[in-house]
C-alpha positions, 0 to 999 in steps of 0.5 A: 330186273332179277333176271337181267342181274341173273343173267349178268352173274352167269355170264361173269361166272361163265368168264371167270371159270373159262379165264382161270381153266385156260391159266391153269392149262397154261401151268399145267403146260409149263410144269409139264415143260419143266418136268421133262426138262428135269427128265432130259437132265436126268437122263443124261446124267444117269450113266455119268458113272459108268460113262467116267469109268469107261472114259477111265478105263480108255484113257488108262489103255491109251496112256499104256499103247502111247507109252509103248509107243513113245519107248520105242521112239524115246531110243531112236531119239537118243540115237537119232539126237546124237547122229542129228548133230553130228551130221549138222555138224558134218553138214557144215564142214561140206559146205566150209570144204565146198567153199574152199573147192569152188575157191581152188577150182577157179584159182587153178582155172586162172593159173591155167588160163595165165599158164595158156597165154604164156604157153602161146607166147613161147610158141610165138617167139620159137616161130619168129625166130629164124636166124641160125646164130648162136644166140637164137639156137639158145633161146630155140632151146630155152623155149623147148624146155620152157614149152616142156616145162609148160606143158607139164603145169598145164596137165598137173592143173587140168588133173588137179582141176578135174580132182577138185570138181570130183572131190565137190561132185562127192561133198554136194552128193554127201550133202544132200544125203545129210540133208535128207538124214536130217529132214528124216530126224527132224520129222522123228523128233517132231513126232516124239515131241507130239506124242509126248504132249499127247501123253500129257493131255490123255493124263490131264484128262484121266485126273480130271476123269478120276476126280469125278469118278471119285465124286460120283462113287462117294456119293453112291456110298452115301446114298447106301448109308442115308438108306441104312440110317433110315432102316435103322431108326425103323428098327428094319436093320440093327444099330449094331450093323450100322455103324459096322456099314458106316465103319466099312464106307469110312474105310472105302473112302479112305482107300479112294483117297488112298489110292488116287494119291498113290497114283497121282505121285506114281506119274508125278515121279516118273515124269521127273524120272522122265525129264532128268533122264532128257536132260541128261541125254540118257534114255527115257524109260516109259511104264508099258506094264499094268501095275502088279497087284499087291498081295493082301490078305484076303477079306471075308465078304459072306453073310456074316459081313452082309447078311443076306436071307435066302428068299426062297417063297414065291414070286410077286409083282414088279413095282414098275410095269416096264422095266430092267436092271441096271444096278444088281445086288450083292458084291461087286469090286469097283473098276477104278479103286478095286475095292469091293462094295456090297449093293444091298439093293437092285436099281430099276430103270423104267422104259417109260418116263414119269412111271408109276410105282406099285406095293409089291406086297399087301402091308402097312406103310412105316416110312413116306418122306424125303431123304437129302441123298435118295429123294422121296422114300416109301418104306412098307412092312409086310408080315413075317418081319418082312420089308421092302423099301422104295427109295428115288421117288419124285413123287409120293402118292397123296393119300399115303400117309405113315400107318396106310394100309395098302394091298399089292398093287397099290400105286405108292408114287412115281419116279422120273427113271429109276428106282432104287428097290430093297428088301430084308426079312429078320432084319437080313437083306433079300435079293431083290430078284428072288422075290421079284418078277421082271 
């Protein structure tokens, strides 16, 4: 009995545990679905920035060649406006003069045909008349002078006939020349009007363009400030310079703002400058030049601004095994707004998903945890006052705890793509790619 009921639990067991292997697979599945779900949206929108910037920077050239072009157009239309009227204009008094010809012509042609009849009347009472007496010698002579008289209409209508066709053969020539003329500025004028709401779609498209930019480079200075509050309040840099940082970004986004009201109202005047000079019928002046560059008063961005140490100890280990850079260190001035911003770290992107990331240097872990603007965050403490931070992580190593103590290549955690590295010495920043080997 002992060993049925033995028997009777293994089997249970046997089936719970090959239950439960099989719905833990089942999640292990699913999560890994997710993840690389997660890891395809990622991806996608990793280059959004530099994407918008070009998508800026194209729209900007398109919108310069587009005003070129439509310059040009613009003074063949005002010239072409005024002669496409005038020769509707011209156009219609053709047909008007084309009307009373036809109508002329055939009034001359019945007058003549009626002048004919009579003509052949004369010539029939001339021939019936054969009696030599005075009266018929008088009637001879009248018929004569009549014929003559006859004669001489009949040549006057043909000549005036023939002139009046000649005269109509010129206007239908004439015509189908303004015609054609009118054809050819319709097309013209068809085109200008094309290209001008093509202009307004490439503007439509670059404000939209701009206001993600703008999104995406405020969002990028603050993920620069989260990092900086969270070295500061572990006294890796100090207070002093950041709040003279979050001073600077308070100041950049200012000028964003600035600068993207500035441009907004420059193509809201010259468009209004544009359809007062239409409405008008004056010509239409489009912006075929780059905007000149105000001179300012030159800036100071050296160590004293950013203090930077100048690494120059020997290389150590990578945090990520395959890998390149795709955001560098130091000053770089922004392609749309060109202001100028300090990257005070290198952003790494792995060629494989789901990498794993590694301690670059034996030391102590000062900071794991999150961070709303930069994901996961590992901070480390090396000796000589020397630091390196790890910040984009997806995933934090479980055993890594703040007061860990880890050797170099020890794994801290994980990211889907990126990393964001950096490292500072005597609370200064350190190029990353002097103290790194790629």
């Amino acid at each position: 009995m002992f060993n049925i009921i033995k028997k009777y639990l293994f089997i249970s067991i046997f089936f719970s545990s090959l239950i439960f292997a099989l719905s833990t697979e089942k999640k292990i599945k699913s999560s890994k679905n997710n993840l690389n779900k997660s890891l395809e949206i990622e991806k996608k929108t990793t280059t959004q920035l530099d994407k918008i910037a070009k998508d800026i920077e194209d729209a900007q050239n398109d919108n310069i060649e587009l005003n070129r072009k439509l310059s040009l157009l613009s003074d063949e239309y005002q010239k072409n406006e005024s002669s496409y009227n005038k020769s509707k204009e011209i156009l219609s008094k053709f047909d008007k003069n084309l009307k009373e010809i036809s109508r002329e012509i055939d009034d001359k042609k019945d007058k003549y045909i009626n002048l004919l009849a009579q003509q052949f009347s004369v010539i029939h009472a001339m021939t019936q008349s054969h009696e030599a007496n005075r009266e018929s010698i008088i009637k001879q002579e009248m018929y004569k002078l009549y014929k003559i008289y006859n004669d001489q209409e009949l040549k006057y209508l043909q000549k005036q006939i023939l002139n009046w066709k000649k005269q109509k053969k010129e206007i239908i020539k004439d015509r189908i020349v303004i015609k054609h003329k009118i054809n050819k500025l319709s097309q013209q004028r068809d085109k200008y009007k094309r290209n001008r709401e093509e202009k307004k779609n490439i503007l439509n498209k670059l404000e939209s363009n701009e206001d993600r930019y703008k999104a995406k480079l405020q969002e990028t200075l603050d993920k620069q400030n989260a990092l900086r509050s969270t070295l500061a309040d572990l006294n890796i840099i100090h207070r002093k310079e950041l709040a003279e940082e979050k001073r600077r970004i308070k100041e950049q986004k200012a000028r964003i703002i600035a600068e993207r009201k500035r441009k907004r109202a420059e193509r809201k005047k010259r468009r209004l400058e544009r359809a007062k000079a239409r409405k008008a019928g004056k010509k239409v002046v489009y912006n075929t030049k780059k905007r000149k560059k105000k001179k300012r008063k030159k800036k100071k961005y050296s160590s004293n601004r950013h203090k930077v140490y100048s690494y120059k100890g020997a290389k150590t280990i990578s945090p990520l095994k395959s890998s390149r850079v795709v955001k560098s260190f130091g000053s770089y001035i922004d392609p749309i707004y060109k202001i100028r911003i300090f990257n005070e770290s290198v952003t790494l992107k792995s060629s494989t998903k789901n990498a794993k990331v590694f301690n670059v240097l034996n030391g102590k872990v000062v900071f794991a945890g999150n961070s709303s603007m930069l994901g996961k965050v590992v901070v480390v403490a090396h000796g000589r006052r020397m630091h390196t931070i790890y910040a984009g992580l997806s995933k934090i190593a479980p055993n890594l705890k703040k007061g860990s103590r880890i050797q170099k290549g020890y794994v801290i955690g994980k990211i889907s793509r990126k990393l964001i590295f950096e490292a500072t010495k005597n609370s200064k920043h350190i190029n990353p790619m002097k103290l790194i080997r790629i």
